[in-house]
C-alpha positions as CSV (number, residue, x, y, z in Angstrom):
1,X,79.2,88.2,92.2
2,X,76.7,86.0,90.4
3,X,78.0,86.1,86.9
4,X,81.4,84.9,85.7
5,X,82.3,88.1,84.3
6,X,82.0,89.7,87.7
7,X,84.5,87.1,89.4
8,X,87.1,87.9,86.6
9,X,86.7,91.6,87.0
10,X,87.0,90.7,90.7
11,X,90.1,88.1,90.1
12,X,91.9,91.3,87.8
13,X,90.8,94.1,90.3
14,X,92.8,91.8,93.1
15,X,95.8,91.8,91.0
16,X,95.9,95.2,90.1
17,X,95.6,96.4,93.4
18,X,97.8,93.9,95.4
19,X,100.2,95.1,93.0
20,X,100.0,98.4,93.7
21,X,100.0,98.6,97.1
22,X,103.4,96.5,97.1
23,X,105.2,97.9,94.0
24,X,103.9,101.4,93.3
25,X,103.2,103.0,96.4
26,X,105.8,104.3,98.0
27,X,104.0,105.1,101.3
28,X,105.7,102.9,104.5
29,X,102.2,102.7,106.3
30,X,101.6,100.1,103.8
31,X,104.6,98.1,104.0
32,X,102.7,95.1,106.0
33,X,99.0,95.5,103.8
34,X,98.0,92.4,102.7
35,X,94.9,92.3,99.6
36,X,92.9,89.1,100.8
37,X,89.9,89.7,98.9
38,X,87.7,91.8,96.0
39,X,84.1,91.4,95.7
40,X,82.3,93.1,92.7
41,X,78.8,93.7,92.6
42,X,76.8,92.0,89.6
43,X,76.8,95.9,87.8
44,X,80.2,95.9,88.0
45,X,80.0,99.5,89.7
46,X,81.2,98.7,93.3
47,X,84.3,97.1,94.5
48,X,85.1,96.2,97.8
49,X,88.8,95.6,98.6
50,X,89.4,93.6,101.8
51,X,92.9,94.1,103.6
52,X,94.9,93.2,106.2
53,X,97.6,94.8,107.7
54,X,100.4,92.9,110.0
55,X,101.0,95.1,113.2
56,X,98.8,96.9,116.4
57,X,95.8,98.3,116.4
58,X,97.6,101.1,115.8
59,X,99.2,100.2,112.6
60,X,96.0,99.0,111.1
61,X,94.3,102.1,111.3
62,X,97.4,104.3,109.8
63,X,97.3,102.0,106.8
64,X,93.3,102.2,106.7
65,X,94.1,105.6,106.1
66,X,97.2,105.6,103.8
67,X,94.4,103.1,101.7
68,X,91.9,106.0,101.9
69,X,94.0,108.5,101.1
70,X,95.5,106.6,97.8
71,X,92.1,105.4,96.9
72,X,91.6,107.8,93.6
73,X,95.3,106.9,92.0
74,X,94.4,103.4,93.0
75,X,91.1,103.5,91.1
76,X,92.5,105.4,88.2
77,X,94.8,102.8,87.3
78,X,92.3,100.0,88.0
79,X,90.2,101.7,85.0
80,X,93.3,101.9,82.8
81,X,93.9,98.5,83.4
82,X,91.0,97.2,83.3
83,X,89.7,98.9,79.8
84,X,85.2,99.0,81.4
85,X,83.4,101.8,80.4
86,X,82.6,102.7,83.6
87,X,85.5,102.2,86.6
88,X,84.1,100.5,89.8
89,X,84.3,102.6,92.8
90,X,86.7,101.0,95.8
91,X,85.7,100.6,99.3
92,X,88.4,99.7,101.6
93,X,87.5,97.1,104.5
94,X,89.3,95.5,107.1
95,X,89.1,91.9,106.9
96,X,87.7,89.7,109.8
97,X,90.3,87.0,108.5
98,X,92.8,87.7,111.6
99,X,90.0,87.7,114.2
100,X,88.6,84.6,112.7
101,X,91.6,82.9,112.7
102,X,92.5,84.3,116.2
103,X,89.1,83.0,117.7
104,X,89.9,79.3,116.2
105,X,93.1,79.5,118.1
106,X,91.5,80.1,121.2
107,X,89.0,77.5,120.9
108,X,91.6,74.9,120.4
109,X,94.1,75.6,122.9
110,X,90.6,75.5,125.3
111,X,89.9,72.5,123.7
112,X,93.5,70.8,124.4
113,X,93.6,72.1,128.0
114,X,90.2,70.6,128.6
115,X,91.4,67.2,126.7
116,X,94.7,67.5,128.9
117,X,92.0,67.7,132.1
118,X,89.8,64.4,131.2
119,X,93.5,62.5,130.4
120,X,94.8,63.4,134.1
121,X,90.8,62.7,135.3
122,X,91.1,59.3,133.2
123,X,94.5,58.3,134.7
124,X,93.2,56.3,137.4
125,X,90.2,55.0,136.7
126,X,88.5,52.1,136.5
127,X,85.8,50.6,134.1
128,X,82.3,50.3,134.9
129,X,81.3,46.9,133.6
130,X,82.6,43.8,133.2
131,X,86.0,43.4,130.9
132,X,84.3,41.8,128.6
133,X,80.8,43.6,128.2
134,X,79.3,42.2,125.2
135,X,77.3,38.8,125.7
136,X,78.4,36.1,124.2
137,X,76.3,33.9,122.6
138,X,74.7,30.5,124.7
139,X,76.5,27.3,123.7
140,X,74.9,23.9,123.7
141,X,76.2,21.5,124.7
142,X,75.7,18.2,121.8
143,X,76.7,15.5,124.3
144,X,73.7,16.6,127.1
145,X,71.5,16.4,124.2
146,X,72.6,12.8,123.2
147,X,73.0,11.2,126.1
148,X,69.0,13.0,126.7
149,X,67.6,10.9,123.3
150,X,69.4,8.0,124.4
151,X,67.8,8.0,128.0
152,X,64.4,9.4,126.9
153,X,64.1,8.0,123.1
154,X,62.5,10.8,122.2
155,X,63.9,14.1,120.2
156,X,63.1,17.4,120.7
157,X,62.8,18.9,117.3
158,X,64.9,21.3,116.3
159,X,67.6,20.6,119.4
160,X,69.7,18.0,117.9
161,X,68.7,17.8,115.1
162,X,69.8,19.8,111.8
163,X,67.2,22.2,109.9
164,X,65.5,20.2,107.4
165,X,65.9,17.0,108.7
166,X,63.4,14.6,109.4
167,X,62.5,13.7,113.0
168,X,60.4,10.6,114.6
169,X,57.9,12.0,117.0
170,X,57.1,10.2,120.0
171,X,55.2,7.2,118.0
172,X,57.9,6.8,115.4
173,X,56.3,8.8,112.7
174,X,58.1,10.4,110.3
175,X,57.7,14.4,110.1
176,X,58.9,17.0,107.6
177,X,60.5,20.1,109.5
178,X,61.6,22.4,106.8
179,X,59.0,21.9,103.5
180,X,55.9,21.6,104.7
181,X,54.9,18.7,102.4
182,X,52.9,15.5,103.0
183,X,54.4,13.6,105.9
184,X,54.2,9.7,106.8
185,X,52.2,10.4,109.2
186,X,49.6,12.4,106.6
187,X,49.6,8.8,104.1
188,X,49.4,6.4,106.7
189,X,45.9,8.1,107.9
190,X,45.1,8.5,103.8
């Protein structure tokens, strides 16, 4: 179904059959047939009808056949209804749609029994770092570094002192941190 007319052929072919099989035919193997899908081929010569039916295996395969059986009324008043020059031929499939849905349902009921497992595994256990496993960050300590100019008289850059800040070094020179410009220490040598 690559062009748009073949979806709406598809879309009308849906209806009319759905319809059918509910209103018109009287048969009681279809009484639980359910029209899921049509898919049209780009030609618009082939249909294939996708069904499912609500019962046993044994159900499905009596209304496969009722389908079968039914096919040419079915396609004669798809072509009435449909006004093409050419009717598309019908081709009855099962669809995978119950199987599909019935796998899914598997895999999560597995998938809540094993969550159920890990909860009752998890119950009692412990963790295996510290509480608090991040690092935290180092803090410094201003009054060490303080009391350490007052003692020492000297700085050590970048410690205590805020970025861009000038700083003595140890012969009382001036020095730019952050520009990079002259210093005292460059114009007193000048």
């Amino acid at each position: 179904m690559a062009n748009p007319r073949s979806y709406k052929v598809a879309e009308r072919i849906h209806e009319i059959v759905a319809s059918m099989v509910t209103m018109r035919l009287k048969d009681p193997r279809l009484n639980l047939v359910t029209i899921t899908d049509v898919r049209v081929t780009g030609d618009l010569q082939h249909a294939t009808v996708f069904y499912t039916v609500y019962g046993s295996d044994a159900e499905r395969k009596a209304a496969g056949r009722a389908l079968e059986r039914a096919k040419g009324l079915i396609r004669s008043h798809v072509g009435g209804q449909l006004g093409l020059r050419l009717t598309p031929s019908l081709e009855f499939v099962p669809d995978a749609l119950p199987e599909t849905a019935r796998s899914f349902e598997d895999a999560l009921v597995a998938a809540r029994f094993r969550d159920e497992q890990i909860r009752k595994s998890a119950e009692g256990a412990q963790w295996a770092g510290d509480a608090e496993p991040y690092r935290k960050p180092r803090e410094i300590e201003k009054e060490t570094d303080a009391t350490e100019v007052e003692e020492t008289g000297v700085a050590r850059p970048g410690v205590n002192d805020p970025v861009g800040s000038a700083s003595t070094d140890g012969e009382g020179a001036l020095r730019a941190e952050s520009d990079g410009g002259p210093t005292a220490a460059d114009s007193a040598t000048e």
